[in-house]
C-alpha positions in Angstrom: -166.5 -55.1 -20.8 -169.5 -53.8 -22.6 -171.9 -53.3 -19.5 -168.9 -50.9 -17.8 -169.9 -47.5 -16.6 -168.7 -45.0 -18.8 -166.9 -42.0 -17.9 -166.1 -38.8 -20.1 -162.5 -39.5 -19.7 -160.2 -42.6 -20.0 -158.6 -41.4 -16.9 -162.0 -41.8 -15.1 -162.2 -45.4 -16.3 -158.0 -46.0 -15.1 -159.6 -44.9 -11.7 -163.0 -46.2 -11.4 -161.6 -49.5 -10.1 -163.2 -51.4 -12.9 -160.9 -54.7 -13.9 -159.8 -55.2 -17.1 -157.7 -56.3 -20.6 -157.9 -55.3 -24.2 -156.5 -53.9 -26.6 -155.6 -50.1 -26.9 -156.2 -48.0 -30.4 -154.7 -44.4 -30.5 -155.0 -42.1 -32.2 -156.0 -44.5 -35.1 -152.7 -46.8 -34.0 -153.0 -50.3 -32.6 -151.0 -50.3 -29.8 -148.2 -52.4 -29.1 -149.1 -54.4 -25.6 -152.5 -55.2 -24.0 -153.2 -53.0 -21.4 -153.8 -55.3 -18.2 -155.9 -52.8 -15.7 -156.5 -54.3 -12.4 -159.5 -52.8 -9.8 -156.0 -51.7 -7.6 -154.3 -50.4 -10.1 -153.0 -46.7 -10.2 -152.1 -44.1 -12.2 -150.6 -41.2 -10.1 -151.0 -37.4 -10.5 -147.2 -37.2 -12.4 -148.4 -40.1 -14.1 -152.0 -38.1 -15.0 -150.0 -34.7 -15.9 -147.1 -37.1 -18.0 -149.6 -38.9 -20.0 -152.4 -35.7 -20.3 -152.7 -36.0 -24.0 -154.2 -39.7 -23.4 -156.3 -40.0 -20.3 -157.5 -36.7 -20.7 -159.2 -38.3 -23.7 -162.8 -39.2 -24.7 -163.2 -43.2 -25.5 -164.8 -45.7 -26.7 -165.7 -49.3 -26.3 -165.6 -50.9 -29.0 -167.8 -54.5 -29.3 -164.4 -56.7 -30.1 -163.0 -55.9 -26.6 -160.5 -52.9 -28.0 -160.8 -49.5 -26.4 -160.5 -46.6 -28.6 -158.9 -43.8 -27.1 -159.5 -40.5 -29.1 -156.0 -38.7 -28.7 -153.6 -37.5 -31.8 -150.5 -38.3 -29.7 -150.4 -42.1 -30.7 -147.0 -42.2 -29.7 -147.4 -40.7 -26.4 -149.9 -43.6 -26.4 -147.1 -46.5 -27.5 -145.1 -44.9 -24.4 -148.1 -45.2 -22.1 -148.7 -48.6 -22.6 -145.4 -49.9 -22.6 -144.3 -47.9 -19.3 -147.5 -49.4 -17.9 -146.4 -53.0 -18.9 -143.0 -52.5 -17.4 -140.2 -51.8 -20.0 -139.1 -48.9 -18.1 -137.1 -48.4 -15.0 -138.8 -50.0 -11.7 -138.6 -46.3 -10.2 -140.1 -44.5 -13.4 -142.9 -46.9 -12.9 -143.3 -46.1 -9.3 -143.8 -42.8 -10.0 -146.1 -43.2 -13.1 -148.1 -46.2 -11.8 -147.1 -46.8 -7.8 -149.4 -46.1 -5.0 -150.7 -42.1 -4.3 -148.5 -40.6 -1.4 
């Protein structure tokens, strides 16, 4: 995970089609699932303007395989990584997470 590309934002890493799983922190907060981030995975424009706060966000790597994400809204942060590990409805995750249209 160290040698990735960086990108100014975490929503250009979510769509550089870079593989990967760690760890989340939040706004200082540990989050509460590991975010699992295949090279096909998707985050759609609602999904972009829904979760602003958090991939419009600077981040870091961090050396023990944890990206820091450098966003206030921790709990905003707690939503978007459960919604992305699928305790929401099937259709809210469509829109959030399912292919662009």
């Amino acid at each position: 995970m160290a040698n990735m590309i960086h990108y100014p934002t975490f929503l250009g890493l979510l769509r550089s089609g870079v593989d990967f799983e760690c760890d989340l922190i939040i706004g200082g907060v540990d989050m509460p699932a590991t975010l699992v981030w295949e090279e096909d995975a998707n985050i759609t424009a609602y999904g972009a303007e829904r979760y602003a706060a958090v991939v419009n966000a600077p981040y870091k790597i961090l050396s023990s395989s944890c990206i820091e994400v450098f966003c206030d809204d921790y709990k905003l942060g707690e939503h978007f990584v459960r919604a992305h590990a699928g305790y929401i409805g099937s259709r809210e995750w469509v829109r959030l997470f399912g292919p662009n249209q």
